[in-house]
VOKOL-462999 format. One record per residue (C-alpha): residue number from 1; residue in one letter; y, x, z. Coordinates in nm, 2 decimals. Layout:
BEGIN
FINU|NUM|A|Y|X|Z
...
//
This chain:
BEGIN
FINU|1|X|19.85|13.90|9.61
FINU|2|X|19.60|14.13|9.46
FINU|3|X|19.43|14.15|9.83
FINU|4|X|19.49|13.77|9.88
FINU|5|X|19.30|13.71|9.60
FINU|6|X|19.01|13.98|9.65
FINU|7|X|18.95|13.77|9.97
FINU|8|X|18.95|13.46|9.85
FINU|9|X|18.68|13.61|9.62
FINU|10|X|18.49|13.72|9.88
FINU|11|X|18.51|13.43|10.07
FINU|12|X|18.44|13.17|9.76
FINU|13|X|18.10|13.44|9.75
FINU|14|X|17.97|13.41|10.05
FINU|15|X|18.03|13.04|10.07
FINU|16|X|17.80|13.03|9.74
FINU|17|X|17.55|13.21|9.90
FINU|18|X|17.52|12.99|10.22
FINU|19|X|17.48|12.67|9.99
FINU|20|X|17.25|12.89|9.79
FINU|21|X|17.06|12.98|10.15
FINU|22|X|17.05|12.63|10.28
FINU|23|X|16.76|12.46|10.03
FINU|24|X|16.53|12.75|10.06
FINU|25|X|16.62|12.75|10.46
FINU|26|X|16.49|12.39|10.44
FINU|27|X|16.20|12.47|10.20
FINU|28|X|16.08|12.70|10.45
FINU|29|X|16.10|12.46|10.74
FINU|30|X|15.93|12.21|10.51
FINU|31|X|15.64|12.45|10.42
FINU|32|X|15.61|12.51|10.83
FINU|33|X|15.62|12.19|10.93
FINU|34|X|15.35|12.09|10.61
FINU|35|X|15.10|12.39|10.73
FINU|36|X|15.12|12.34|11.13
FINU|37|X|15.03|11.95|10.99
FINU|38|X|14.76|12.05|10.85
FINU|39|X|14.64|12.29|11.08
FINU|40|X|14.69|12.05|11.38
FINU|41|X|14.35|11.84|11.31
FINU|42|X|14.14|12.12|11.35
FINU|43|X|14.32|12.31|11.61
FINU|44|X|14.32|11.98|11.79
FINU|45|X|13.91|12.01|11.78
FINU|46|X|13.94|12.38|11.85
FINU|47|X|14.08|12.28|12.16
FINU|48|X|13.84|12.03|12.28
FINU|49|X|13.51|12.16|12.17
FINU|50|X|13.59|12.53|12.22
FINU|51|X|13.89|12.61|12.44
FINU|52|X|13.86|12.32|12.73
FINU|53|X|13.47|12.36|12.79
FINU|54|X|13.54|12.73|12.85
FINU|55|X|13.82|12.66|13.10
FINU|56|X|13.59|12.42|13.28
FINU|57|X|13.32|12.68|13.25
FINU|58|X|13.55|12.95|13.42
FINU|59|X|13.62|12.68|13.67
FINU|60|X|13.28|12.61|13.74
FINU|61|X|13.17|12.93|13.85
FINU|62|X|13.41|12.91|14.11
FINU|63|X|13.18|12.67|14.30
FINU|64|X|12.88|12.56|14.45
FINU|65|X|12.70|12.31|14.26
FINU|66|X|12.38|12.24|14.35
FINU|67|X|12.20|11.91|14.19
FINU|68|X|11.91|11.94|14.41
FINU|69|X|12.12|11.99|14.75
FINU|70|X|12.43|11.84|14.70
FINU|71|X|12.55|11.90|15.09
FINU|72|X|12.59|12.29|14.98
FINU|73|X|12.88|12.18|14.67
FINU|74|X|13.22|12.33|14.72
FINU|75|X|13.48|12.61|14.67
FINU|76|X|13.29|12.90|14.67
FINU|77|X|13.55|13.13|14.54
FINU|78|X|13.44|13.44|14.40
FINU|79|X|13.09|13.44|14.64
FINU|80|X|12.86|13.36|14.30
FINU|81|X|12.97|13.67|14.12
FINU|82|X|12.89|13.89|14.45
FINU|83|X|12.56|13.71|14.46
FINU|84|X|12.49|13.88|14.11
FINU|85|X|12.47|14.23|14.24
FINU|86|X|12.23|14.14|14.51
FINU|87|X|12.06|13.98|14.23
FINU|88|X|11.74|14.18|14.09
FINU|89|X|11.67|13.87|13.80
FINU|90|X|12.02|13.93|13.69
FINU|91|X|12.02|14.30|13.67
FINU|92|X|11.65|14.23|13.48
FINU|93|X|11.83|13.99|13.22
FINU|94|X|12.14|14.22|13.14
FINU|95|X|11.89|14.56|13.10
FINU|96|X|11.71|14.32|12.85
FINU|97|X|12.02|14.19|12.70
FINU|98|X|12.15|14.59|12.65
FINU|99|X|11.81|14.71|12.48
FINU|100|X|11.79|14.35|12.27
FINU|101|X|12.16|14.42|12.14
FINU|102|X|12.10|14.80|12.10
FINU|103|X|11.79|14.76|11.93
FINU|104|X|11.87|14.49|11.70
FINU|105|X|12.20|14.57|11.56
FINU|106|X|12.06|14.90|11.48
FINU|107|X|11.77|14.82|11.34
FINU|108|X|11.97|14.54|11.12
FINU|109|X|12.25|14.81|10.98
FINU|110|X|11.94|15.08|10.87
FINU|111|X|11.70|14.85|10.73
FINU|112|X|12.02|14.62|10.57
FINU|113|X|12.19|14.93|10.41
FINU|114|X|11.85|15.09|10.32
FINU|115|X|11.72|14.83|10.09
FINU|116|X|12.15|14.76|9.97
FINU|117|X|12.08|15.13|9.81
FINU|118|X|11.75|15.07|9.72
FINU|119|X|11.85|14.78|9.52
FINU|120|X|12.21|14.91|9.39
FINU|121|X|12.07|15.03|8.99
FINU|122|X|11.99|14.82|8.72
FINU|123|X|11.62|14.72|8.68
FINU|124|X|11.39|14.43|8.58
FINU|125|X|11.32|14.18|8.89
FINU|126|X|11.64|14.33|9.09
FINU|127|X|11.84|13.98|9.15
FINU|128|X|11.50|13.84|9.23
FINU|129|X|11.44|14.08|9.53
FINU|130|X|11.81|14.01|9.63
FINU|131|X|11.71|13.66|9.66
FINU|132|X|11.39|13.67|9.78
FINU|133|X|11.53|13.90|10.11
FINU|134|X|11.82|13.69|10.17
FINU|135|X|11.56|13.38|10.20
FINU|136|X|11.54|13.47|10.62
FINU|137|X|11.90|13.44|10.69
FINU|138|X|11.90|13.06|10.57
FINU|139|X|11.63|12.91|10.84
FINU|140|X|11.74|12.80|11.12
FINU|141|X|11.64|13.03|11.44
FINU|142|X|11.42|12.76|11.60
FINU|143|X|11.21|12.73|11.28
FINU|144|X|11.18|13.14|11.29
FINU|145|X|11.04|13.12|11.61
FINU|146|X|10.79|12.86|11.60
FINU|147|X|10.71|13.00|11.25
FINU|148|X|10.64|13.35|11.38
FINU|149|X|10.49|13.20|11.72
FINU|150|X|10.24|13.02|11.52
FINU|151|X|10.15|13.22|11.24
FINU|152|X|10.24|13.55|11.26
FINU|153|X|10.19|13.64|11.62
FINU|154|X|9.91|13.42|11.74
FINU|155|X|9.64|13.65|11.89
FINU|156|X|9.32|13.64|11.63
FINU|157|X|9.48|13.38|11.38
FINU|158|X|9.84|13.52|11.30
FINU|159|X|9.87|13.73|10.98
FINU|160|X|10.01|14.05|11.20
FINU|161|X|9.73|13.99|11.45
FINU|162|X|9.44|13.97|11.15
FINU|163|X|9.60|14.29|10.96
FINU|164|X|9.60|14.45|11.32
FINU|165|X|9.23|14.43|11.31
FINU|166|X|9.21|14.51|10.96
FINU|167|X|9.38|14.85|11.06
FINU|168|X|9.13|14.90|11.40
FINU|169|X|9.43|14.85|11.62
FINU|170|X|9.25|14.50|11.79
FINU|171|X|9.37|14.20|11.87
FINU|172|X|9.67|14.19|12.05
FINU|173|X|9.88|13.90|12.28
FINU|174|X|10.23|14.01|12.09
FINU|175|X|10.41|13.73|12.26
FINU|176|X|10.22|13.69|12.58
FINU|177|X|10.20|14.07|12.69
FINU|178|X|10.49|14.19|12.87
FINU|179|X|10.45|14.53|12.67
FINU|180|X|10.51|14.37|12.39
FINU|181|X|10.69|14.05|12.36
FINU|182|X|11.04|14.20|12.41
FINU|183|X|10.95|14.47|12.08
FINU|184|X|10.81|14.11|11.94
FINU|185|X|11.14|13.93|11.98
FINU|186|X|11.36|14.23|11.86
FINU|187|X|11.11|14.19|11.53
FINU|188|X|11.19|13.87|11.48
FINU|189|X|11.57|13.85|11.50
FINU|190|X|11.55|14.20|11.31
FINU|191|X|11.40|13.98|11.04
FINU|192|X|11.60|13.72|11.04
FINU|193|X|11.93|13.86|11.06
FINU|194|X|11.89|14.16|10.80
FINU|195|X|11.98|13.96|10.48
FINU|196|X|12.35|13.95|10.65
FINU|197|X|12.41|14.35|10.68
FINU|198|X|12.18|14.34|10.35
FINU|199|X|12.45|14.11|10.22
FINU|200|X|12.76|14.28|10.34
FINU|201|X|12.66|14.60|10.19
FINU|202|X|12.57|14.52|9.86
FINU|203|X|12.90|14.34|9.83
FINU|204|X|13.05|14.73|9.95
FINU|205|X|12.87|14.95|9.77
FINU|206|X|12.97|14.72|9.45
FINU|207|X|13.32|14.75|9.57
FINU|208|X|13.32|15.16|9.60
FINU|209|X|13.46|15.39|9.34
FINU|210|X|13.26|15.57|9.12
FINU|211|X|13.52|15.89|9.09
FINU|212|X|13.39|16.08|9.41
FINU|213|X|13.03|16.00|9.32
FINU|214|X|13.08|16.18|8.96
FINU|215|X|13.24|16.49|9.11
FINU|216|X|12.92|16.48|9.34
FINU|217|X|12.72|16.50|9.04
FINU|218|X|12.95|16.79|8.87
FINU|219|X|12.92|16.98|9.16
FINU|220|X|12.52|16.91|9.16
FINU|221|X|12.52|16.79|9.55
FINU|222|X|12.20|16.67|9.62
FINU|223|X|12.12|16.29|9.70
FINU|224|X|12.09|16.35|10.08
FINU|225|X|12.47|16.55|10.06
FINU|226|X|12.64|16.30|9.82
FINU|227|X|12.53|16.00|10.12
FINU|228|X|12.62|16.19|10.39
FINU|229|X|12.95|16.30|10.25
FINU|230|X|13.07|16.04|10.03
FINU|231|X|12.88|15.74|10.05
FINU|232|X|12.85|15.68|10.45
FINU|233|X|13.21|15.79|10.51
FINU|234|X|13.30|15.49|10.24
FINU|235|X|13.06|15.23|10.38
FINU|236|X|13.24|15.29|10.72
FINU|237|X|13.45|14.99|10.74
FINU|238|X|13.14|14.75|10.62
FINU|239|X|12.93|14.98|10.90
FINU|240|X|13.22|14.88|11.15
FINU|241|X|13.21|14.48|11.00
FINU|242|X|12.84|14.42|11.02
FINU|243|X|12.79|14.60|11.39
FINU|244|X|13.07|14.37|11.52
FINU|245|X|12.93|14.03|11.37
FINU|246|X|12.55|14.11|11.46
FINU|247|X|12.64|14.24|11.84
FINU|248|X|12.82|13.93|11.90
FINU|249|X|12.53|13.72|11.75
FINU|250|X|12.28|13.93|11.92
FINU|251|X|12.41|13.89|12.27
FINU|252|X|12.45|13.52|12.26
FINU|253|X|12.12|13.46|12.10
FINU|254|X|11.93|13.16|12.22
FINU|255|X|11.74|12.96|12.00
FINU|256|X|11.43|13.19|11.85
FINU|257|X|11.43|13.37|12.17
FINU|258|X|11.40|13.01|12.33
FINU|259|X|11.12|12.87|12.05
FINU|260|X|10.90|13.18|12.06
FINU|261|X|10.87|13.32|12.41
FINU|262|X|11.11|13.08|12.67
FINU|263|X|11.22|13.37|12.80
FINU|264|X|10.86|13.52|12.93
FINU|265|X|10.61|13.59|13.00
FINU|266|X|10.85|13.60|13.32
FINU|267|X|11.12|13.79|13.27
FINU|268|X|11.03|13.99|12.99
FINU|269|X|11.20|13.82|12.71
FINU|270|X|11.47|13.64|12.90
FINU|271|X|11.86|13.80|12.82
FINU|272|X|12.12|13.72|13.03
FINU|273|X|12.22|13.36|12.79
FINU|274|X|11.83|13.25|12.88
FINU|275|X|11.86|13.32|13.24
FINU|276|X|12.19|13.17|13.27
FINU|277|X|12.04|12.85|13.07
FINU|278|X|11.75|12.86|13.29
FINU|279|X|11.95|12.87|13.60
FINU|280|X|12.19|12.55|13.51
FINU|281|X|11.93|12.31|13.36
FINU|282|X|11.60|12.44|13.54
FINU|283|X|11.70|12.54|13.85
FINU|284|X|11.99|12.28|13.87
FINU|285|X|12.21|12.55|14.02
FINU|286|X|12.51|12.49|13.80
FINU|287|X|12.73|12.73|13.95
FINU|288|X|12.53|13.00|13.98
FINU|289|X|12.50|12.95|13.58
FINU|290|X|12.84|12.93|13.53
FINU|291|X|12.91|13.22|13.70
FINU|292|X|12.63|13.43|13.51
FINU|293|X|12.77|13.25|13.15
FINU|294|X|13.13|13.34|13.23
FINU|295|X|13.00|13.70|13.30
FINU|296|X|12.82|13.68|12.95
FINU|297|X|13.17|13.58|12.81
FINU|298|X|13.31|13.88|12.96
FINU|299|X|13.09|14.15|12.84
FINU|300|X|13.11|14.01|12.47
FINU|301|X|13.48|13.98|12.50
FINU|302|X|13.50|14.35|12.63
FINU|303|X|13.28|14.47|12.37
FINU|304|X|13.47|14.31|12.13
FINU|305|X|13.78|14.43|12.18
FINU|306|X|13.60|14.81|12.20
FINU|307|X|13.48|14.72|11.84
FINU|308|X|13.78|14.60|11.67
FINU|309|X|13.96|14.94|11.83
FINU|310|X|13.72|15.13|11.64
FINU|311|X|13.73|14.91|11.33
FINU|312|X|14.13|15.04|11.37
FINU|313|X|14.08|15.39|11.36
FINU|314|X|13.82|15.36|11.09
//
């Protein structure tokens, strides 16, 4: 009897707990079905502005399409990728794209967390100097290439070009010699896109703790050993952040590239997105471009995933 009842006990228990189970069961299926609704809209557009023109990009590079001659159109299989190797433009625009990248993202995370540290005390006119540098990164990249096209880097009339005479350096074509356009265009997006790492790091170094940086002071480690040790170490993950956002920004960068140069003078200028633009709606060879915007896609995918590793381990 005594067992009898113990396992009508148990049973009347676990009864009570599937009843008890069931509503939050349901809540939970409730609370999926409410969150995929409201995600649906904009995974809907997702899929048609982002996901299908890729597909159809990938697609295209597949074939020959030739506006201009349209007797050459058809499966060309994988014959527009081989046609990059033998291509010398092509090889020209990814060597441009490498240095552009390199250059930019590098000169963005020193100059960005150089005036973060500069501008981490207390003292008069501080939030004013924040504001005043993050004033770049809120133009669109058209208007900062015409603006610097016009009146920065216009031989004899820009401001750079007048203070380069001031200085006895001369007058100088900044955007029509090939020597120095590409340095030109790395100036310019290095200006523009500062402000973010600029941004990113004074948001970290308000966020580190000040417990390491007093024992730095106890042990009287000089201001060079205390950022070396402590404070770069620390910054790491916001180091790792801001190189990932600015290389993928840098390598699909169009539009102040585009405003201030077009790409030239010839090649100079022109990264791999510019050449592939150029190919498609210039040269009609739509393709070709397809092929060389799909191979774009690639790189950035690849060196995204090498970036996120590292974000991992650090």
């Amino acid at each position: 009897m005594l067992r009898e009842g113990k396992g009508t006990e148990m049973t009347e228990t676990g009864i009570q707990a599937a009843i008890r189970k069931r509503p939050s069961s349901r809540m939970a299926r409730a609370e999926r079905r409410f969150a995929w609704t409201m995600l649906a809209p904009s995974l809907v557009v997702l899929l048609v502005v982002s996901t299908i023109p890729l597909i159809v990009l990938i697609g295209m590079s597949f074939y020959t399409i030739e506006l201009t001659q349209a007797w050459k159109n058809g499966f060309a299989g994988v014959s527009n990728y081989v046609r990059m190797l033998n291509d010398g433009r092509f090889l020209s625009s990814l060597g441009v794209t490498a240095v552009y990248t390199t250059a930019t993202v590098f000169l963005q995370v020193a100059i960005g967390l150089g005036l973060a540290l500069a501008l981490s005390g207390n003292f008069p006119g501080r939030n004013l100097l924040r504001t005043a540098i993050l004033l770049p990164m809120i133009l669109a990249p058209v208007v900062v290439g015409l603006s610097w096209r016009t009146l920065l880097l216009t031989p004899r009339y820009g401001l750079i070009d007048f203070l380069s005479e001031a200085i006895g350096l001369g007058s100088r074509s900044w955007l029509g010699d090939p020597s120095w356009a590409l340095t030109s265009v790395i100036v310019i997006h290095t200006w523009q896109w500062t402000p973010f790492a600029f941004l990113v790091f004074t948001a970290a170094i308000a966020a580190l703790p000040t417990e390491p940086f007093e024992a730095a002071r106890l042990d009287r480690a000089s201001p060079w050993q205390t950022f070396v040790h402590i404070t770069l170490p620390l910054l790491r993950p916001a180091i790792v952040i801001v190189v990932i956002f600015r290389s993928m920004i840098a390598l699909r960068a169009f539009a102040a590239i585009f405003a201030a140069t077009g790409g030239g003078p010839g090649s100079a200028t022109e990264i791999l997105n510019l050449y592939a633009y150029r190919t498609s709606f210039t040269s009609f060879s739509l393709g070709y471009g397809a092929a060389l915007a799909t191979t774009l896609l690639l790189v950035t995918v690849a060196i995204s995933v090498v970036f996120f590793r590292v974000r991992q381990r650090a």
